[in-house]
N, C-alpha and C positions, 0 to 999 in steps of 0.2 A: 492691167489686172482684170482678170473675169469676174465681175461679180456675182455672174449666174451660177457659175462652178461652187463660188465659196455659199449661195444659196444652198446651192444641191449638196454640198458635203454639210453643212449644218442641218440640214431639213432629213440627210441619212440619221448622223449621227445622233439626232432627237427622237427619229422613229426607233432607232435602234434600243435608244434608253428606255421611253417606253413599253418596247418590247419584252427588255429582261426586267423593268421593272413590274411590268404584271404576269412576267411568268417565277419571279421570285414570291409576289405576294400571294398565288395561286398555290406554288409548294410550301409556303409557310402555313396554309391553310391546311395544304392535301397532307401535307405529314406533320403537323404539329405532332408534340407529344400531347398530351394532357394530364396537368401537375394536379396532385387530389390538394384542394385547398388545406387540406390538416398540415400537409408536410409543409405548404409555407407558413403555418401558422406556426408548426413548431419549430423551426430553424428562428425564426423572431424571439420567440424564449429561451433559444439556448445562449451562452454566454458570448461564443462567436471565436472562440479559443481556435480551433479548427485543428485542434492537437493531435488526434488519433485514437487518444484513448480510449474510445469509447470499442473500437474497432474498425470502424467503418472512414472511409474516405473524406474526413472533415465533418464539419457540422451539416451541410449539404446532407451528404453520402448520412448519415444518423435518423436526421430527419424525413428521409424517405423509407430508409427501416422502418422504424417505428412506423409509421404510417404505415405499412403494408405487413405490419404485424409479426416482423422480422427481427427485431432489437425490442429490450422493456425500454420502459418510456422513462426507467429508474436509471438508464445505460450513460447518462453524461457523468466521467469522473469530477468533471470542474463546477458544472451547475449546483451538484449537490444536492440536497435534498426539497430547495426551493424550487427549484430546477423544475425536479422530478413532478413534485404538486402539480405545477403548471403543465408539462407534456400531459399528466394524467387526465386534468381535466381537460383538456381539447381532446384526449382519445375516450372520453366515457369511461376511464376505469380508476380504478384504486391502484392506488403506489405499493408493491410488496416491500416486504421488510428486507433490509439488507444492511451489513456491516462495513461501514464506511472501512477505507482502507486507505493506507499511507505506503508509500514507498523507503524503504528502510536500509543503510549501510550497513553489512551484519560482517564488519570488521572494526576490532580496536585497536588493528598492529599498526600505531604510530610511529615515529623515528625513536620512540624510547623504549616502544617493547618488544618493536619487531628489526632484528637486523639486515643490512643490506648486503647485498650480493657484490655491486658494482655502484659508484658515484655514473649519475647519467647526465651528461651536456644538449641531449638532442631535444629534437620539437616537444615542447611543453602538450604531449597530448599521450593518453591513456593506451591508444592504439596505436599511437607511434612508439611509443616506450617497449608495449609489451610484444614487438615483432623483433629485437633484440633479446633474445634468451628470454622471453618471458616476464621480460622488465625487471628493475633493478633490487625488487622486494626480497628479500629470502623466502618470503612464502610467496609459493606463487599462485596461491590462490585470493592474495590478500588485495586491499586497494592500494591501486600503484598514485592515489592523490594531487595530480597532475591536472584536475578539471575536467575532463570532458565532458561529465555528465552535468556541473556545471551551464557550461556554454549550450546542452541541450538544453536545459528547462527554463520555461516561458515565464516560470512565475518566482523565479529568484529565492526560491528554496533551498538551494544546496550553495553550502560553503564548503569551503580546505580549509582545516585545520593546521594551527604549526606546526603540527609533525606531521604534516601530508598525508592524511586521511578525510573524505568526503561527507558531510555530516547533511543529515537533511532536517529539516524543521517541520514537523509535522502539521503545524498551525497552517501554513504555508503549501505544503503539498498537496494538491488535488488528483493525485494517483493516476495523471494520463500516460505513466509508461516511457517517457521519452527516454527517462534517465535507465530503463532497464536496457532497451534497443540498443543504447551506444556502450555502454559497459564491455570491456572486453573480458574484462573478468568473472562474471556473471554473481558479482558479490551484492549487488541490490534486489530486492523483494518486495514484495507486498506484504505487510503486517496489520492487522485489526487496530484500528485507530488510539481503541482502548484499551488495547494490550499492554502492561506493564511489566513482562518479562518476556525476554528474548536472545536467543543463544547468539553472540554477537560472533561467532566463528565460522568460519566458510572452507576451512583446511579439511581434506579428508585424507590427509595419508595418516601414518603411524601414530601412539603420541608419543615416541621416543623423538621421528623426524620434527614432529610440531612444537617438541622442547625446544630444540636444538636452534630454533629457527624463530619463535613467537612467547613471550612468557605470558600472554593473555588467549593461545587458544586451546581449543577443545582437547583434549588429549586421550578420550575417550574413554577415560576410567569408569564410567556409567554409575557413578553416585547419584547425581542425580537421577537417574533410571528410578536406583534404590530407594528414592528420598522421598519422591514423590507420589503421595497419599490419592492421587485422584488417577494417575498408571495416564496421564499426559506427559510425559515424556517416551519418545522413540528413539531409536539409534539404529540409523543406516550408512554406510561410507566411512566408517568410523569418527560419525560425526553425530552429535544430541541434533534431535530437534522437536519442539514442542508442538504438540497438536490441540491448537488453541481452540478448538471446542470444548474439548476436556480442563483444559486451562482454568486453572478458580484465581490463577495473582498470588496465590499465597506465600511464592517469592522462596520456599524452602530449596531450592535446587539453588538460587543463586547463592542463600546463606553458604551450602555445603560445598560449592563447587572449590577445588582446592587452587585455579588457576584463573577465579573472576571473568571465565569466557560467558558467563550468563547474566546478563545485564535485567537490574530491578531496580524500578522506583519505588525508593522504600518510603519517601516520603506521602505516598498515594497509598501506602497499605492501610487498608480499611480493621477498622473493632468492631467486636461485636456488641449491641447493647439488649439489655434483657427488659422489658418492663414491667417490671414487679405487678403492676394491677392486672396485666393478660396472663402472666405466667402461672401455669396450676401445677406445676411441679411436677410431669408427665417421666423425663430424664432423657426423653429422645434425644435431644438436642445432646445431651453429655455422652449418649452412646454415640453419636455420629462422630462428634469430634477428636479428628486426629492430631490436634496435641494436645491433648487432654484440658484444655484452657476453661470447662466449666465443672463448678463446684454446685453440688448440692441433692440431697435427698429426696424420694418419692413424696410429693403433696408439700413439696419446703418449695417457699419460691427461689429458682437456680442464680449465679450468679457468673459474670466472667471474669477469669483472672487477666488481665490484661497485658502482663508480660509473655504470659503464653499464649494468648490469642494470636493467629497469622491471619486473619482476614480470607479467609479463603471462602464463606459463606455459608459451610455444609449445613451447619445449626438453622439459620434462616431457612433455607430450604427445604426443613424437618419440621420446623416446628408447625403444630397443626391452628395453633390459635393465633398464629403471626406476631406471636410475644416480642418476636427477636427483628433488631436492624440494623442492617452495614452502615457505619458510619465511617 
C-alpha cells in the first residue's frame, strides 16, 4: 500500500472541501437576500395555520406582504382580530375595521327534502360523485354531502349531517377558504359572522324545476323581494339573495317565504326598548317604523308594541335623543 498516494488523495480532497467551502460562504454573502426584520416578526404572531386564506403562499408568503405593504395587517382569516392588533403594532398602524366572515352551506336539500337522481356506491368524495351525471342529488346544484370539504378543513369545522348535507359551525370557522376551493358544487360562501338571515338555496333554474326536485328551495316567487322594508333583498338567476349591508335581521322575508328556503334566527331577533325619561315624544321613530310596532302621540312619551316589533332597528337609528335600544 502507498501511503503517499492515500496522503495525496486526502490532502486533494481537503483542499478541495475547503475550496467549495469558502466559495459557498462567499455566495451566501454576495447574494443573500435581505429579510426586513418586521416580516419575521410578523410570521411569529401569526397562528402558523399556513392555510391560504389569507391569499398569499402560507404564513411566510403573508408575512412578507404585509411587510412590503402589499396585504392589510388585518389579512389573517385564522388569527382574527388579536391577530391583527399584533401585525399592526409592529407595522406602526391601526387595525381597519372589518366584518369578520364565516364560511357558510347555503343548502337545506337533505335526504328528506331533496330527492335523488340515482343510489351512488363509488368513492365517498364530492368530486368523485359529481363526474357521474353531476352526482346523485336531483338538484344539481345542491350539496352532494359525501365530506370533501370536510377532509379539507384544518380546524374541524364541518360535519355531515344524516341526511348528507355539510354543516359548518361558525364558532369554529376561521374563513381560510379551503372548504370553498374543493367544493365542486360551488354551494359554500362567505356570510357576515353576525348575519342572522340567509337564503339557504343555491338552485338557479325555474321554480316549477326547483319544486319538482327540492321542497326547501328558492322558487323565485320574489315575496320576499316584496316583503322587505329596507329593498335588501335581490334576485338574479332566478335565485333571492340578500345584500347584507342593507340587511337590518328583521327576519320578514324568512316569516313570508312560502318554501322556508330563508333561514332566520328567530331566537337572536332583537326588541326595541323605549326609555320613558329620554323620550320627548318627537314620533320619529313611529314614522320610520315599518310595522307599525310604536304607539303614541306628539309630547306623549312613545311605547313598543312588542308583538309587532321585528327588531330590525330603524327607530334606534331615528331617534335623535338615543331614547331607543336593541335589545
Amino acid at each position: 500500500m502507498d501511503f503517499n498516494n492515500i496522503l495525496l488523495a486526502g490532502a486533494s480532497l481537503g483542499g478541495l472541501g475547503l475550496l467549495f467551502g469558502a466559495g459557498l460562504a462567499f455566495a451566501s454573502q454576495k447574494f443573500a437576500v435581505e429579510i426586513d426584520p418586521r416580516a419575521l416578526a410578523i410570521r411569529d404572531a401569526l397562528p402558523g395555520a399556513n392555510c391560504g386564506g389569507c391569499g398569499y403562499p402560507g404564513c411566510d408568503g403573508f408575512a412578507n406582504a404585509v411587510a412590503d405593504g402589499k396585504a392589510p395587517v388585518n389579512g389573517c382569516p385564522v388569527g382574527g382580530a388579536e391577530c391583527a392588533e399584533k401585525v399592526a403594532e409592529i407595522m406602526g398602524v391601526e387595525v381597519g375595521e372589518g366584518v369578520k366572515q364565516v364560511a357558510r352551506v347555503i343548502c337545506k336539500g337533505d335526504n328528506k327534502n331533496c330527492k335523488e337522481k340515482y343510489e351512488y356506491f363509488g368513492i365517498q368524495d364530492c368530486k368523485a360523485a359529481a363526474m357521474l351525471a353531476g352526482g346523485s342529488k336531483g338538484c344539481s346544484y345542491g350539496c352532494l354531502g359525501l365530506g370533501t370539504c370536510v377532509k379539507a378543513c384544518q380546524f374541524d369545522a364541518i360535519k355531515i349531517t344524516d341526511g348528507n348535507v355539510a354543516v359548518i359551525d361558525p364558532e369554529k370557522c376561521t374563513a381560510c377558504g379551503k372548504c370553498l376551493e374543493v367544493c365542486p358544487k360551488n354551494v359554500i360562501e362567505f356570510v357576515p359572522y353576525e348575519q342572522n338571515v340567509i337564503v339557504d338555496c343555491n338552485n338557479k333554474e325555474f321554480g316549477k324545476a326547483v319544486k319538482e326536485k327540492c321542497s326547501v328551495g328558492c322558487i323565485g316567487c320574489k315575496i320576499c323581494v316584496k316583503t322587505c322594508p329596507f329593498d335588501a333583498i335581490e334576485f338574479e338567476n332566478n335565485l333571492a339573495k340578500i345584500d347584507y349591508e342593507k340587511c337590518t335581521n328583521c327576519m320578514l322575508c324568512a316569516e313570508k317565504c312560502p318554501t322556508k328556503a330563508i333561514y332566520a334566527n328567530f331566537e337572536k331577533r332583537r326588541k326595541a326598548e323605549i326609555s320613558e325619561e329620554d323620550c320627548i315624544g318627537c314620533t320619529l321613530c313611529k314614522k320610520v317604523c315599518p310595522a307599525e310596532a310604536i304607539e303614541g302621540e306628539v309630547k306623549v312619551k312613545h311605547k313598543v308594541i312588542e308583538d309587532k316589533c321585528i327588531g330590525c332597528g330603524a327607530c334606534e337609528a331615528k331617534c335623535p335623543k338615543k331614547a331607543i335600544k336593541m335589545k
